[in-house]
C-alpha positions, -999 to +999 in steps of 0.1 A: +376-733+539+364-709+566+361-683+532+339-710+510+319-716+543+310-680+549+300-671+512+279-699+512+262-682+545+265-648+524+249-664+494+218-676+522+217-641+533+219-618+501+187-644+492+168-635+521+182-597+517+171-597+482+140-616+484+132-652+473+105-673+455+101-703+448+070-735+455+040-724+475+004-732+483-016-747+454-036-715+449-028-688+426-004-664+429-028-635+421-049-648+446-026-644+474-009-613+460-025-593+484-013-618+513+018-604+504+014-570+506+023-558+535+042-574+570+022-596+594+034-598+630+022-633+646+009-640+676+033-644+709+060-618+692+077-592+716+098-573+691+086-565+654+115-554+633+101-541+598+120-526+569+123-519+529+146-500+508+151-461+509+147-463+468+107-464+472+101-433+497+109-398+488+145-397+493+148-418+458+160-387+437+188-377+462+201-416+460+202-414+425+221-380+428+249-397+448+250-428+427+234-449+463+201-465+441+218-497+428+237-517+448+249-539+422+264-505+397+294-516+378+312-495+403+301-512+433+304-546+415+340-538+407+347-534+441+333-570+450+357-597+456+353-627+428+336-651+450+303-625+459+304-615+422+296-653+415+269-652+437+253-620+424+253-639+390+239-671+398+213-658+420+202-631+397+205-606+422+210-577+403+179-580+387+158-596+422+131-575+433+124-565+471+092-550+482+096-552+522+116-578+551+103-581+587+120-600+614+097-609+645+113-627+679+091-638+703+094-648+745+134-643+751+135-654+785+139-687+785+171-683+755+186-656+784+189-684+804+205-707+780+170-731+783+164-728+746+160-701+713+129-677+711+106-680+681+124-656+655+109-657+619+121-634+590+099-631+560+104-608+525+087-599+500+111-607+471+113-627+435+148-649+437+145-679+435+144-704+468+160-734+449+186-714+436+196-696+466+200-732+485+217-750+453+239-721+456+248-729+494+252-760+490+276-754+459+296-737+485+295-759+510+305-789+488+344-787+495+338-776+527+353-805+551+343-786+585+326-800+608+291-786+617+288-769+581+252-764+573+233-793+550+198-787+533+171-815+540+140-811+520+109-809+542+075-804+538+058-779+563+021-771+562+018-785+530+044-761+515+080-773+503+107-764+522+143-766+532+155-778+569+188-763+577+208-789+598+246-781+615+262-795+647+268-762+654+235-750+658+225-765+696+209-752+724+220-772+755+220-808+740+188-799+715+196-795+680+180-763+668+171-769+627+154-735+613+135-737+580+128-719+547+101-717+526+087-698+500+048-689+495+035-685+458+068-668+445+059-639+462+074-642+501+101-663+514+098-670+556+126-680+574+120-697+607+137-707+638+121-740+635+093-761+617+063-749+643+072-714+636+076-716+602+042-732+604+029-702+623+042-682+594+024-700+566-010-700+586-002-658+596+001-653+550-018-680+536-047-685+556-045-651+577-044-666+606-024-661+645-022-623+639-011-603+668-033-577+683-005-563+703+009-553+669-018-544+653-015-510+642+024-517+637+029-510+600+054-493+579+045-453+567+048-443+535+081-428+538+097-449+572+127-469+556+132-489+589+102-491+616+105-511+654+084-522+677+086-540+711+060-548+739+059-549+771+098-541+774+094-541+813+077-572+812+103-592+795+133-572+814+121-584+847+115-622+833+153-623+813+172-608+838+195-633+859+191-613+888+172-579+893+199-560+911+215-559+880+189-528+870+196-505+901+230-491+878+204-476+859+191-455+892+228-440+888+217-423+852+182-407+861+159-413+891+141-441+902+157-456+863+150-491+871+117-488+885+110-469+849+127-495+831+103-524+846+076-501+840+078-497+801+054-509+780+061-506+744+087-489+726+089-475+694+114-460+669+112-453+630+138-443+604+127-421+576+122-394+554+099-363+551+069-363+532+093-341+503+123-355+510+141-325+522+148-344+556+157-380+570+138-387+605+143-404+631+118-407+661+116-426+692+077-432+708+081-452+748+051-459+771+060-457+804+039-471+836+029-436+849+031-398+841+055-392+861+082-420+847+076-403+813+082-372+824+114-381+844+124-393+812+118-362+793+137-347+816+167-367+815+173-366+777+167-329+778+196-323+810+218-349+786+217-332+755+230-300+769+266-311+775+264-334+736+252-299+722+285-284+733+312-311+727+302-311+687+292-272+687+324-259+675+336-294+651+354-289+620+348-325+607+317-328+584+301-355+603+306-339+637+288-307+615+263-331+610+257-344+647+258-307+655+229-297+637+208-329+641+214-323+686+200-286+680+171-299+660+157-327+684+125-323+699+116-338+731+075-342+738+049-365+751+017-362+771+005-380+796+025-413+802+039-416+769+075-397+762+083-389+725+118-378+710+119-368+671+147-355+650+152-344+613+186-339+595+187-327+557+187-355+535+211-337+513+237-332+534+230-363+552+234-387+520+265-364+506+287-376+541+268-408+535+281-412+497+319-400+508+324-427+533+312-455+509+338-444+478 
């Protein structure tokens, strides 16, 4: 039962993965397309996670090279077990488009504590279809004699159709948490820790409304496969933590570390690929409270990656080769009170390892 239980979860997921569609707002689809276009980060959010797959940036020819460009090949279906081929099938996913996903959270202070759940919303730009993806669920589920195993309750939220997700399982303290799924125009599917921020998301892509201006130049770049962003890191650290001594470990890593740590504003990273495709790259962007934190932190990753340099200088193994030439190649900079770290690896050699371990 515990198997049946967790493909229905799996079918829920590889939907929202994929991208659903399914009964939206009464005005036209090519109306709204544009709605749809790229990731909106609503108001109140702390952390901005944004992403879409590596087949529509410039690595796409070295995918196709090592056979990584369709996750649903006849060799990687053959490897499925029975039960996730049948939902591949009846969802369609093999032939489901994707365009883009991005999963905000908002005020985690209060869920440290155990006083309740932070906003969290995930929405994707995607064509399977909503009514199929739950049907398919609760196909699952049907046998399923568990208690606490998820049930669908249709809902209407903003004037949009959508699916209520309840389970004795999901509580926080003696409040039952019920998250909700809709779809907009069969174009974007929003997930939603609960009905008033599901309703923030419909307001944020229908009517443009409750964007953030803390996020607003938070977008992903032509060739980023995975983009993050959170605000005022220091902020939130000094609200969630239990009790503040906790931080002065940090002081045992680099100087004054927990005084920099409650100082940090935003921080930054992106997964990508060169404009050609000849490398993948990874970079890491913080804003710390004063010039000198970021250059105390420029400093430390510099000292640390002295000693890494030299335990993976003389490897054998390919991915320790790998590690090797990636520590040689970072680059730490920054001006001012903002410290930067950047890396590039060839794609090449990257997505051959890649490719091996997956086989």
């Amino acid at each position: 039962m515990k198997t049946i239980k967790l493909m229905a979860c799996a079918a829920l997921a590889a939907a929202c993965v994929a991208g659903i569609s399914g009964c939206g707002s009464k005005e036209s689809s090519e109306s709204k397309g544009a709605a749809y276009s790229t990731p909106k980060v609503a108001e109140g959010s702390i952390l901005a996670l944004a992403g879409r797959s590596a087949k529509t940036t410039s690595l796409a020819p070295l995918l196709k090279k090592y056979k990584m460009d369709d996750a649903f090949s006849e060799t990687n279906m053959a490897q499925m077990p029975d039960e996730m081929k049948d939902v591949v099938k009846e969802l369609e996913l093999d032939k489901a488009e994707f365009s883009w996903l991005l999963l905000t959270v908002g005020d985690v202070s209060a869920a440290v504590k155990g006083e309740g759940v932070p906003d969290v919303a995930l929405a994707l730009a995607t064509t399977l279809n909503l009514d199929k993806a739950v049907a398919a669920c609760e196909k699952k589920l049907k046998d399923d004699k568990a208690e606490g195993k998820p049930a669908f309750k249709k809902a209407t939220v903003a004037g949009v159709s959508a699916y209520e997700i309840h389970s004795k399982d999901f509580m926080a303290g003696d409040k039952e948490v019920v998250p909700c799924v809709a779809s907009l125009d069969g174009k974007l599917i929003v997930a939603a820790s609960s009905a008033a921020v599901l309703e923030k998301q419909i307001a944020l892509y229908r009517d443009g409304k409750g964007v953030s201006s803390d996020f607003s130049s938070f977008a992903l770049g032509a060739n980023d496969i995975l983009r993050v962003k959170v605000m005022k890191v220091g902020e939130n650290v000094k609200k969630s933590l239990p009790d503040p001594d906790m931080l002065q470990m940090v002081g045992g890593f680099i100087p004054d570390g927990d005084k920099i740590v409650l100082g940090l504003g935003s921080v930054e990273l992106a997964l990508g690929a060169s404009s050609d495709g000849k490398d993948a790259k990874f970079d890491v962007t913080v804003d710390t409270a004063s010039d000198a934190d970021a250059e105390k932190l420029r400093a430390f990753v510099k000292d640390g990656l002295t000693p890494l340099g030299a335990m993976v200088k003389d490897a054998e193994d390919e991915g320790m080769k790998l590690a090797s030439g990636a520590l040689k190649a970072v680059k730490v900079a920054g001006e001012g009170k903002v410290a930067s770290l950047s890396v590039a690896c060839p794609a090449d050699d990257l997505l051959k390892f890649v490719s091996g371990l997956v086989k």
